[in-house]
N, C-alpha and C positions, 0 to 999 in steps of 0.2 A: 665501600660497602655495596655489597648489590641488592637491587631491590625490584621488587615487581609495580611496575605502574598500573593502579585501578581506575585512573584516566587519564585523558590526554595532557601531556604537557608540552608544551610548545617548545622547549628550547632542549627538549628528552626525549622522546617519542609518544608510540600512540599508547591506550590501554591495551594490558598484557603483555607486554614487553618487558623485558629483566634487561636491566643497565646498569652500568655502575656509577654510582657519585658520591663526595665526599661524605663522612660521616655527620659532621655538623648541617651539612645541608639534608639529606635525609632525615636524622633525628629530630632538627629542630624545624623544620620545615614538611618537608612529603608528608609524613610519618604521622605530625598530629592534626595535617591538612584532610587528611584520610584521602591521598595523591598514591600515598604507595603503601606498600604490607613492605617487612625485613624477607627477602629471598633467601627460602630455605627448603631443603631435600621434601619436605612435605608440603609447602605451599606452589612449590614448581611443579611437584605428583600434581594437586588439587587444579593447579590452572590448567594442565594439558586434560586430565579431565573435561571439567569444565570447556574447555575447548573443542574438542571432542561431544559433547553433548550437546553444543548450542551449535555445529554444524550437522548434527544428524536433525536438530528439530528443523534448521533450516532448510535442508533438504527434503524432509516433511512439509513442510509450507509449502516448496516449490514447486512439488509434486501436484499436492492438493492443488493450489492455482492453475497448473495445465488443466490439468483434468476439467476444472470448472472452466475453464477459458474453449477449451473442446463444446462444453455443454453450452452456453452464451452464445457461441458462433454457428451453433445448429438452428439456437431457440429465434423462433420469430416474436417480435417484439410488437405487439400493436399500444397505439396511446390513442387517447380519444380528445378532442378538443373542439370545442363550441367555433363551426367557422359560417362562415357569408354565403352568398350564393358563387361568389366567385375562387372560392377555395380561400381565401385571406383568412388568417384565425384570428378571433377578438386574442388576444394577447400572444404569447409564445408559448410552446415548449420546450423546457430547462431539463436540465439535467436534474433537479430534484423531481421533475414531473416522469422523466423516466426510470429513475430509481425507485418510485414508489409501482412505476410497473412490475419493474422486477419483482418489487418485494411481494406482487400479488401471484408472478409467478411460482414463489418460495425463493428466492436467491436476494438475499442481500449485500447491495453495495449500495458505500459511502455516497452520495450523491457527487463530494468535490474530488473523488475519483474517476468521473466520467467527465469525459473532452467531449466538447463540440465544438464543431469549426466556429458555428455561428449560432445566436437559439433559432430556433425554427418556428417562421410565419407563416409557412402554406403547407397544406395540406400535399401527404405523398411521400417519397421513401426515401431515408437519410441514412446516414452511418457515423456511428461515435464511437467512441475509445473508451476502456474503462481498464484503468488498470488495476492489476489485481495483487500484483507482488513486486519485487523491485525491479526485475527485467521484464518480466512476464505481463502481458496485455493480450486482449481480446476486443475484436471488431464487432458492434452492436450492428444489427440491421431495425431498424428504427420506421415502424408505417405507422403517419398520423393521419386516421380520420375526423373525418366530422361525427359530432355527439348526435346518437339517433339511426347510425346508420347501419348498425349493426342486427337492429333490430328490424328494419324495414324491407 
């Protein structure tokens, strides 16, 4: 019998894939596992479909991500943190402290989406990662002053 796989089977292959295997293992197994659909002239239309539609949105996605990773690696990134007279900062800066810069820029990202080599103690200009898609990253430029100085 053939049948289309709705996910992965280890010893079958991956989701979406039409294989054949006995009828007793399909019917009594795949089938009410919800492992596979019966492969037929309209469920094979429906899946290249379907396939078909979730590579144009993912080429959407991908798009989108350059474009914003373009805009990221223009944008200068300043963060503010309470430091000493010697540039030392009372604590670090984290990638959640630079996410929420973003977000005052308008651009939101996930905080556990951005890399940092190490959190940052001193004051001065760093550079993180932030990845935006599954290939697709964008290099932060990262200036942390001291609170106060902006104003002064």
């Amino acid at each position: 019998m053939k049948i289309i796989l709705r996910k992965d089977v280890a010893t079958l292959g991956d989701a979406g894939e039409v294989v054949s295997v006995k009828n007793g293992y399909a019917n009594n197994f795949l089938i009410p596992q919800g492992m596979a659909i019966r492969a037929t002239e309209g469920t094979i239309k429906a899946l290249e479909t379907e396939k078909k539609q979730q590579a144009r949105k993912i080429e959407l996605q991908r798009k989108n991500a350059r474009d914003l990773a373009a805009k990221l690696e223009q944008m200068p990134l300043k963060v503010q943190a309470k430091a000493g007279e010697s540039g030392k900062l009372f604590g670090t800066v984290t990638a959640s402290d630079i996410a929420e810069a973003l977000k005052q820029q308008g651009v939101e990202i996930d905080r556990r989406k951005i890399s940092l080599e190490a959190p940052i103690k001193l004051l001065g200009k760093y550079e993180a990662e932030a990845k935006l898609f599954l290939d697709i990253t964008a290099k932060l430029t990262i200036e942390v002053e001291a609170e106060g100085t902006a104003a002064e």
